[in-house]
C-alpha positions in Angstrom: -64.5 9.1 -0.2 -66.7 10.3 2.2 -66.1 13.5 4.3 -66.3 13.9 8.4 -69.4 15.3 9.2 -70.1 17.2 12.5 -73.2 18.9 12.0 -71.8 22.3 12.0 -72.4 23.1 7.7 -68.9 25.7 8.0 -67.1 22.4 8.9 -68.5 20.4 6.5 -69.0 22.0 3.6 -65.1 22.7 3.8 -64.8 19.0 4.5 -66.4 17.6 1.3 -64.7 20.1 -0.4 -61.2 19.3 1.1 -61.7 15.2 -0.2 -63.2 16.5 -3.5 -59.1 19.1 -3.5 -57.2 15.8 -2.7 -59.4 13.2 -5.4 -58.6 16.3 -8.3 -55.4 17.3 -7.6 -53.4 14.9 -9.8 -51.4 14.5 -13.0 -49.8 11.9 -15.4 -45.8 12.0 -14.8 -44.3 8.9 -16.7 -47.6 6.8 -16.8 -48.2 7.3 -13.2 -51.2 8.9 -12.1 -49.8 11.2 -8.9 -50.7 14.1 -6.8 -49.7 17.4 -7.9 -49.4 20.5 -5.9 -51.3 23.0 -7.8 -52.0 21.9 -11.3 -52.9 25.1 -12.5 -49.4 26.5 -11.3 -46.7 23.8 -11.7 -47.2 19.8 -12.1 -44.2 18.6 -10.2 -44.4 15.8 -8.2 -43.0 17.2 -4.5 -42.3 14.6 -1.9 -42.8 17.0 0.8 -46.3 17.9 -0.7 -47.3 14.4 -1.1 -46.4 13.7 2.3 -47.8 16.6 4.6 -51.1 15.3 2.7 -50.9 11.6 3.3 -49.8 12.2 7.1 -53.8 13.5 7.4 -55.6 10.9 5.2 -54.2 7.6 6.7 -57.0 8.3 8.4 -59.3 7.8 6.2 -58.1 6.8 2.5 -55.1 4.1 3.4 -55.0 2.8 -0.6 -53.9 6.5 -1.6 -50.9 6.3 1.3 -49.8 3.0 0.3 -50.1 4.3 -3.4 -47.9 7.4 -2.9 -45.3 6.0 -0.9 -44.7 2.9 -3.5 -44.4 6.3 -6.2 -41.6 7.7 -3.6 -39.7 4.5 -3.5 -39.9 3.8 -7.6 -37.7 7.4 -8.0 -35.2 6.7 -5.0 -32.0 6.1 -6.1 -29.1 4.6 -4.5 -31.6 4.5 -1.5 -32.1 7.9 -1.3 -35.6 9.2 -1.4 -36.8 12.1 -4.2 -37.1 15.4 -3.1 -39.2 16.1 -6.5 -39.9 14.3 -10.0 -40.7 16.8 -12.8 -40.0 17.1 -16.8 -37.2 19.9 -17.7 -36.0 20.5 -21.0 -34.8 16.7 -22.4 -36.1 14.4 -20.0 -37.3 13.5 -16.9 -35.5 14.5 -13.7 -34.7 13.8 -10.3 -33.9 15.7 -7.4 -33.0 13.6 -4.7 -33.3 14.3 -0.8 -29.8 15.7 0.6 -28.8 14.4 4.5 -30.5 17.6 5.6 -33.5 17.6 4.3 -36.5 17.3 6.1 -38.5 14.9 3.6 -36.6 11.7 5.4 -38.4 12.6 8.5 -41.5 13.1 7.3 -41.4 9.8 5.3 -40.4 8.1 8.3 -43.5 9.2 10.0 -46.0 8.6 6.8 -44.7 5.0 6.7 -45.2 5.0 10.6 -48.6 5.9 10.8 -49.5 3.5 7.3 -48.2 1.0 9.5 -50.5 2.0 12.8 -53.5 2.2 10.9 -53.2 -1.0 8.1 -50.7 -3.4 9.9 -49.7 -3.9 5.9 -46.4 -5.3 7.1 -45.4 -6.8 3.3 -45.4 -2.9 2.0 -43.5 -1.4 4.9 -40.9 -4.4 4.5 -40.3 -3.1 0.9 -40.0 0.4 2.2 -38.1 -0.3 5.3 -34.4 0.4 3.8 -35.8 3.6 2.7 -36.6 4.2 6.0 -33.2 3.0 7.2 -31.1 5.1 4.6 -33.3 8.7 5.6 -32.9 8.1 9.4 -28.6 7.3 8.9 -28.8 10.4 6.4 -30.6 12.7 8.9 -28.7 12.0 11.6 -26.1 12.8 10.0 -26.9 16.7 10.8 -26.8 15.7 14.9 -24.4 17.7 16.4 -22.6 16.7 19.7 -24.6 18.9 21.4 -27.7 16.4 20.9 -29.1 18.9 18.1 -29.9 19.1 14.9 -28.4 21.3 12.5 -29.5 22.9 8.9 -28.5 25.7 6.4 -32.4 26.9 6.2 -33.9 28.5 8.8 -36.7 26.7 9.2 -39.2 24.5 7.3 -37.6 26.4 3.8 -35.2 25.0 1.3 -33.2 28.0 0.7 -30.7 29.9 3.2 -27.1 28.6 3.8 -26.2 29.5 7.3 -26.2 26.4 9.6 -26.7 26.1 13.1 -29.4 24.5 15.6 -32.8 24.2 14.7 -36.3 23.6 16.6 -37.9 22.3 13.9 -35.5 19.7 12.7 -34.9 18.4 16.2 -38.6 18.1 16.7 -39.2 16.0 13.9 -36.3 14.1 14.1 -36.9 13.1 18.2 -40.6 11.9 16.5 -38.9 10.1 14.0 -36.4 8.3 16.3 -39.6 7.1 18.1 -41.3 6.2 15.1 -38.2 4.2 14.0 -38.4 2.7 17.9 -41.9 0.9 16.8 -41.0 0.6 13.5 -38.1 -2.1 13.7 -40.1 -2.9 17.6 -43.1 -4.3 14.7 -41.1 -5.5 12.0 -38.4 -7.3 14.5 -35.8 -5.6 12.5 -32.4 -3.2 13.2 -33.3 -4.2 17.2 -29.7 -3.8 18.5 -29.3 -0.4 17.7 -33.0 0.5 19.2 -31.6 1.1 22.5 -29.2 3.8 21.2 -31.5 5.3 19.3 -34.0 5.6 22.8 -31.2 7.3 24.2 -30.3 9.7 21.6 -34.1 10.7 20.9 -34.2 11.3 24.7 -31.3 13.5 25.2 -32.4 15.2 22.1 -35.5 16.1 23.6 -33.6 17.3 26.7 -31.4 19.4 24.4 -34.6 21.3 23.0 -36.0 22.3 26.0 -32.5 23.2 28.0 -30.4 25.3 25.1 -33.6 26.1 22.6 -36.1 26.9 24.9 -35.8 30.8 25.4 -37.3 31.9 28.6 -37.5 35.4 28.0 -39.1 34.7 24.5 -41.0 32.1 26.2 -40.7 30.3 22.3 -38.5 28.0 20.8 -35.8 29.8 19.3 -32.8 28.8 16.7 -29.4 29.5 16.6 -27.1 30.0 13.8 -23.6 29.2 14.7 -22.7 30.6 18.1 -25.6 33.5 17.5 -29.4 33.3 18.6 -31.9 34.2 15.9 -34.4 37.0 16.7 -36.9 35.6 14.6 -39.8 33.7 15.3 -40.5 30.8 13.1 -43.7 28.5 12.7 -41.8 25.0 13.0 -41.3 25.0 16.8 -44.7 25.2 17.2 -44.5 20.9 16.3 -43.2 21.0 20.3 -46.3 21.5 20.6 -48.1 19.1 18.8 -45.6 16.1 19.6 -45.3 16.9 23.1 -41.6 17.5 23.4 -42.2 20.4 25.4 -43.8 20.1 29.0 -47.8 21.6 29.4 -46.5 25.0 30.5 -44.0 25.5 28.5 -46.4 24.4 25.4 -49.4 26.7 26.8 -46.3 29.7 27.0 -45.2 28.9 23.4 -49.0 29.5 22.0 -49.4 32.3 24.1 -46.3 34.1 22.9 -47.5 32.5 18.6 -50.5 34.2 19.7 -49.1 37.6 20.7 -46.3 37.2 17.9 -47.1 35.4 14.7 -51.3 35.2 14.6 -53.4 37.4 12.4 -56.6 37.1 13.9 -58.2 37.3 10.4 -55.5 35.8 7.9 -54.1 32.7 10.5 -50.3 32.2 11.4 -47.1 34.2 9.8 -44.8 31.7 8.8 -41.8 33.7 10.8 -41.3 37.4 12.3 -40.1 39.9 11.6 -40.7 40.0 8.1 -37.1 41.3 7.6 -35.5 38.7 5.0 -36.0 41.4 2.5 -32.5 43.3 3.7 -29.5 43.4 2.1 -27.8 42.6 5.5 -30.1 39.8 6.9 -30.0 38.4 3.4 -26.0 38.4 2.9 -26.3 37.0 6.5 -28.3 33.9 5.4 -26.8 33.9 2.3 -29.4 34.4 0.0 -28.3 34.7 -3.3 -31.5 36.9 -4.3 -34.8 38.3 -2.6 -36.2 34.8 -2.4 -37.7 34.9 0.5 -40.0 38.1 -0.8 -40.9 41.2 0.7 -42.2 41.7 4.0 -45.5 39.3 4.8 -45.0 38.3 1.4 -44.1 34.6 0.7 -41.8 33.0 2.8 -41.0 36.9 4.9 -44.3 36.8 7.2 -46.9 35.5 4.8 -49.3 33.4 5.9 -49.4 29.1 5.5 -51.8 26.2 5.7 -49.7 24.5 7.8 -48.7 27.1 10.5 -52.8 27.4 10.7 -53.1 23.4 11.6 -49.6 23.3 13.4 -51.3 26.0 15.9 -54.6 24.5 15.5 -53.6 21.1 16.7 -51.1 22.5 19.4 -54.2 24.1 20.8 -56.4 20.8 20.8 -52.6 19.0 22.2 -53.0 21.6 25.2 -56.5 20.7 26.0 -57.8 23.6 24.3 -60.2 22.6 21.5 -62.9 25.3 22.3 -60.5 28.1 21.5 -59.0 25.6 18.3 -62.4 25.3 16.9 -63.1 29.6 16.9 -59.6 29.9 14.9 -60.3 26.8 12.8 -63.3 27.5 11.3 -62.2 31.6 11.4 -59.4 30.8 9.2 -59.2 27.3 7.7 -63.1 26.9 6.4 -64.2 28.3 3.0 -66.4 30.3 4.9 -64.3 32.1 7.3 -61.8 32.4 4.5 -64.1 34.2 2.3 -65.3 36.7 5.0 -61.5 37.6 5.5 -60.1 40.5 3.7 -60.3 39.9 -0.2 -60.8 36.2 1.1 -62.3 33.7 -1.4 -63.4 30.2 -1.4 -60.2 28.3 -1.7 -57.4 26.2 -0.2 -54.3 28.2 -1.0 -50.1 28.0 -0.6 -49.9 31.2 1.6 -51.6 34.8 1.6 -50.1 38.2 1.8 -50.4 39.1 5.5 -49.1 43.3 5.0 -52.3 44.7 7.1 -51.3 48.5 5.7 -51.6 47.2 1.8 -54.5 47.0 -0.2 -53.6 43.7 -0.8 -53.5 42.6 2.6 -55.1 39.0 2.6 -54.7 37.9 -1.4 -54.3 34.3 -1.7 -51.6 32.9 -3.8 -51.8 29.7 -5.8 -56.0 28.4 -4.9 -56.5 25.1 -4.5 -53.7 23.7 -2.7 -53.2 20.0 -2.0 -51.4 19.8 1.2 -53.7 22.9 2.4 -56.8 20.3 2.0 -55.1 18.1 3.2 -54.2 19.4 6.6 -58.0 20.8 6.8 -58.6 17.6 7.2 -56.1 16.0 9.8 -56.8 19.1 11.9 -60.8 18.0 11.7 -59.5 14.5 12.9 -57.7 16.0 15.7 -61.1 18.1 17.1 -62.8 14.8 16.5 -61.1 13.6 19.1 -58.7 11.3 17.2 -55.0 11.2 18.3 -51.8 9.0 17.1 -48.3 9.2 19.2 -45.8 7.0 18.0 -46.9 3.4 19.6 -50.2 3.8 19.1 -54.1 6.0 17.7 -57.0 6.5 20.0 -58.7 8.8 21.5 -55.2 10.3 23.3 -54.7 10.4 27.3 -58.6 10.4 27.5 -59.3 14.3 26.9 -62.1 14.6 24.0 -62.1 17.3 21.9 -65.4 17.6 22.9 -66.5 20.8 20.6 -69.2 19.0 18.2 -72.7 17.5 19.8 -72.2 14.5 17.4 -69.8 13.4 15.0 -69.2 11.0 11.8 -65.8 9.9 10.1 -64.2 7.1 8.3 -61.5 5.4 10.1 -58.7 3.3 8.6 -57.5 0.7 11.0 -57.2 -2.4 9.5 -60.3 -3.1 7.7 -62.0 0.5 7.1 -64.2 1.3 9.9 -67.5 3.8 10.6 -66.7 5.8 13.5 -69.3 8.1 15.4 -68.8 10.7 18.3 -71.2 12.0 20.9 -71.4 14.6 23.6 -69.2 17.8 24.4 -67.0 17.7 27.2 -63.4 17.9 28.5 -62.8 13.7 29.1 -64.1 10.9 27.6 -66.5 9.3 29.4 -66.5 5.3 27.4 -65.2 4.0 24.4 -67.1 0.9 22.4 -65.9 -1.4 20.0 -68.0 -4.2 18.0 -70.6 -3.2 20.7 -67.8 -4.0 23.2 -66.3 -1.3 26.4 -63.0 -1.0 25.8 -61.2 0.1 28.9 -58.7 2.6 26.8 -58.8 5.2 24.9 -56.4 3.3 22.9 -58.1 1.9 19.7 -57.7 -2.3 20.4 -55.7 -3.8 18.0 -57.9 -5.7 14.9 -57.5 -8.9 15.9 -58.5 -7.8 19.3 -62.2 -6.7 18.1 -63.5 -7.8 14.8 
């Protein structure tokens, strides 16, 4: 597999590095070559590992999505997708995805985007009632308020105190519209599209009218009737999907800015770091300290995917300048390393306590998803954007931060796509030595 190259060696060194994470991360579970998290650490087989990684190379490595999504679908059950696959004392076992969990919508994306980019209609057919069964199950958590609700607090799987969330609303009005093309392409489930356009819309409204926090200027959660103080990472996706109008999304990365960034270490997944207390944790119902001490784990510690969440939200708001400087300061090898006791490694989180002397140890090197999202966020400085009808180069702003630019791009048959020039707007795009009057990528029977 080849790596994106910009000519800037930070990027991609970090690049060829990040394919080389994704080709060696991988076990044999029941005669089935799959990816693993961290090898070294555990060999489960995590859905919601498998898919934060594939949602970045359907850009370039198609055969591993389809691959990883047929390995989903062979340990559903009763149409349910997996939440994990792993060995435990007798056998193997199966944890399967409960109504709100957020692995339905990120499957419903992954199988979105594998359609965008291959048009390989015989493997979503087979996948489709999957699809089907996590959208009924998810919505199961909408409230009448045109929110979604969950026990965790954010992006987590533990905490049992339920009440609105950002993050599951955002993903769930992107998977509505991903459903919208979905059955739109396949010609299936079209009766109920027209409820489902309405429901994703007034979902959307809901966000920005009762989550939206003026004063915080953030998207904030609720649990029950009371507002959470904290800040988490996940309503930074309004960012990135555009459920949140310009200002509001150049506000919400000011105030991540101000709140959650370490300059030197990336995002904190939430603040405060107070999960740690015996009354916040009887309040969320944790049975133990599982969320760790402060900046420590899930309490404030710092994630691969808050870095790219913030990373891409930038680029989203036309700011891929000020993207690239916190990329390559916090996602490259390089940056990592010259961070406090940094090394050369994709990781799970870090330790983000600036007044310890382990402020900025990495936990758990050589992380899949970590790679993987290196990557997608390269894609999305390249230039490259996908909404939910459609990839291209976006509403016609460039990235515009590298002088030139290389990358494999699946859409249809494999293609070789190169970049040129710095700039806020694109000024053509070419096809088969063809102008093509979009920046929408034509379709491949369009251009050959």
């Amino acid at each position: 597999l080849l790596a994106p190259r910009t000519g800037d060696t930070s990027v991609d060194r970090t690049a060829e590095w990040a394919c080389a994470l994704l080709a060696a991360n991988a076990h044999s579970l029941e005669g089935r070559v799959v990816p693993m998290p961290c090898p070294a650490e555990y060999n489960f087989f995590f859905t919601h590992d498998v898919l934060l990684t594939d949602l970045s190379a359907v850009w370039f490595d198609a055969a591993r999505v389809k691959r990883d999504l047929r390995t989903v679908a062979a340990w559903a059950e009763k149409g349910i997708i997996p939440h994990a696959r792993y060995w435990r004392d007798d056998g193997f076992k199966t944890e399967l995805c409960t109504p709100d969990n957020w692995n339905h919508l990120w499957f419903i994306e992954t199988v979105t985007r594998y359609l965008h980019h291959t048009g390989d209609t015989a493997t979503v057919a087979r996948l489709f009632p999957l699809v089907a069964t996590s959208l009924e199950q998810v919505l199961t958590q909408c409230h009448s308020d045109s929110l979604m609700y969950a026990f965790r607090p954010d992006w987590w799987d533990i905490g049992r105190r339920e009440g609105p969330r950002s993050y599951i609303t955002i993903l769930a009005i992107r998977a509505l519209r991903d459903y919208l093309f979905l059955c739109s392409f396949m010609h299936r489930d079209l009766s109920r599209l027209p409820d489902y356009e309405l429901l994703s819309d007034g979902m959307e409204r809901a966000l920005n009218s009762r989550l939206w926090d003026a004063g915080a200027g953030y998207l904030m959660n609720a649990n029950g009737e009371d507002r959470d103080a904290h800040f988490y990472m996940g309503s930074l996706m309004g960012a990135v999907y555009g459920e949140i109008p310009p200002d509001r999304a150049s506000e919400l990365l000011a105030t991540a800015r101000r709140v959650l960034v370490d300059g030197r270490l990336g995002v904190r997944n939430v603040m405060p770091p107070d999960f740690n207390r015996d009354s916040v944790r009887a309040y969320f119902r944790f049975p133990t300290n599982e969320a760790g001490d402060p900046y420590f784990y899930a309490n404030g510690g710092v994630w691969p995917h808050a870095n790219a969440w913030y990373a891409q939200g930038l680029v989203a708001a036309g700011r891929a300048a000020e993207a690239l400087r916190f990329f390559k300061t916090v996602m490259t090898l390089e940056g990592v390393s010259a961070s406090p006791r940094g090394q050369p490694a994709f990781y799970e989180y870090r330790y983000a306590d600036t007044s310890s002397g382990a402020y900025g140890a990495i936990d758990k090197p050589s992380f899949l998803w970590a790679g993987g999202m290196y990557l997608g966020t390269l894609y999305a400085l390249m230039g490259f954007r996908e909404t939910e009808w459609n990839i291209g180069n976006g509403d016609g702003r460039a990235a515009g931060v590298f002088e030139s630019a290389a990358a494999r791009l699946e859409f249809g048959p494999a293609k070789s796509v190169s970049l040129s020039g710095t700039g806020q707007y694109s000024v053509g795009l070419s096809a088969a030595g063809l102008r093509v009057p979009s920046g929408v990528f034509p379709d491949r029977k369009s251009v050959v």
